[in-house]
ROMIFI-957854 format. One record per atom (N, C-alpha, C): x, y, z; residue in one letter. Coordinates in pm, whole numbers, plus 50000, padded with zeros to 5 digits. Layout:
N
XYZA/...
//
This chain:
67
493515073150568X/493085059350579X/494215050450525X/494625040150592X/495415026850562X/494995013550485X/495005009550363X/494484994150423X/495694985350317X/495464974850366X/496204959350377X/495854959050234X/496824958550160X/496184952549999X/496204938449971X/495244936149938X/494844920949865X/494794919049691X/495164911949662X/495534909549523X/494574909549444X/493034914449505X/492404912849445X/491744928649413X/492364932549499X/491254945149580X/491594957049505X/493234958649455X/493884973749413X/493074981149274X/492424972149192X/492084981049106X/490254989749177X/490424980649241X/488774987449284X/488864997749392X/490284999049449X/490745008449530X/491225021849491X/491665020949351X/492425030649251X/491355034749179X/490175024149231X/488785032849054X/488015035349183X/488005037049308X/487115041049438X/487685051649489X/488725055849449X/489725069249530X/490235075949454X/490485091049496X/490605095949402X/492345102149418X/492845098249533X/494415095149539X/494965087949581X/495595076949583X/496735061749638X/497515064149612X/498135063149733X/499575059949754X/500075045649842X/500725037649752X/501035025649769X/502235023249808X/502385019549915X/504125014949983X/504174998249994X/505094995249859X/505874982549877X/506784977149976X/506284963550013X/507354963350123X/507574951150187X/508544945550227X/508854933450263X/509804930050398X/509024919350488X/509664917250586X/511734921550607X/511754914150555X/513254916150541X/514184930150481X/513014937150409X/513514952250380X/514114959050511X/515144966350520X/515384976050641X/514594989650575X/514854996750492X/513965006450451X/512535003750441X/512334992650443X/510694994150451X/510144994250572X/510944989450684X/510624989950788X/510904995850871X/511475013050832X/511825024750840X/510255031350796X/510095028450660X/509255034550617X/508135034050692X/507465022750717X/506125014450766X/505765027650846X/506385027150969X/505755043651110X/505405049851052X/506275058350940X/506525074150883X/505345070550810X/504985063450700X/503525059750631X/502455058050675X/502515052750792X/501085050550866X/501015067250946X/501825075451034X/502065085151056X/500995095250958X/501545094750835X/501145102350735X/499835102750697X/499595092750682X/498275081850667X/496925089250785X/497385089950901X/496575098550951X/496525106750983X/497365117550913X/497325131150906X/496905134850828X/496875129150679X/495925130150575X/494925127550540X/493465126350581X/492525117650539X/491805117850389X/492525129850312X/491855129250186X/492935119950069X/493685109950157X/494255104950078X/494435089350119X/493685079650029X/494185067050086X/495425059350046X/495935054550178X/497035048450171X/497285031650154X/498215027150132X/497985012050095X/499214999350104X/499174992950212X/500114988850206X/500374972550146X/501444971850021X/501144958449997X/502594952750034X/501934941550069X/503744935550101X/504174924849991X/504994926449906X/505504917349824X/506114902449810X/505864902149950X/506524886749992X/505174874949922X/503814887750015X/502464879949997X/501964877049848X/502654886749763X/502524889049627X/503354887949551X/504304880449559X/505734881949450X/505614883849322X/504254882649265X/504574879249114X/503024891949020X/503994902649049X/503304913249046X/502404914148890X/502884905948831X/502524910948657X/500814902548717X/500594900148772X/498734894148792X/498504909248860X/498814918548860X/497884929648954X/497784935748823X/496494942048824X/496124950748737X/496484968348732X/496714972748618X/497544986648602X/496244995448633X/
//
C-alpha cells in the first residue's frame, strides 16, 4: 500500500502499521524521481508493508511532524 502523507496524518500511520517506509522527495530532486517508480513498484509487491510518500516541498519545515 502507498499513501500521500499529510502533515497531519504520519503519526497515526506509524501507531496504525506495523512497518513504514517513508520516501522523501521533491519535485526538483533527480534521485527522487528515479526513486518514485522503483517505490511505488515495491509498494505493490509488498502488501505487508505500508509505504509513504511525503514530498518536502509541501512540508519544508519538518521539526512540526511528530517523531
Amino acid at each position: 500500500m502507498i499513501q500521500e502523507l499529510s502533515q497531519d496524518n504520519l503519526s497515526e500511520i506509524i501507531a496504525t502499521n506495523d512497518t513504514v517506509v517513508v520516501q522523501y522527495s521533491a519535485s526538483w530532486c533527480g534521485n527522487c524521481r528515479i526513486m518514485k517508480p522503483k517505490v511505488k513498484k515495491l509498494a505493490g509487491a509488498l502488501n505487508n508493508i505500508t509505504f509513504v510518500i511525503a514530498d518536502a516541498e509541501k512540508f519544508p519545515n519538518r521539526d512540526n511532524w511528530q517523531q
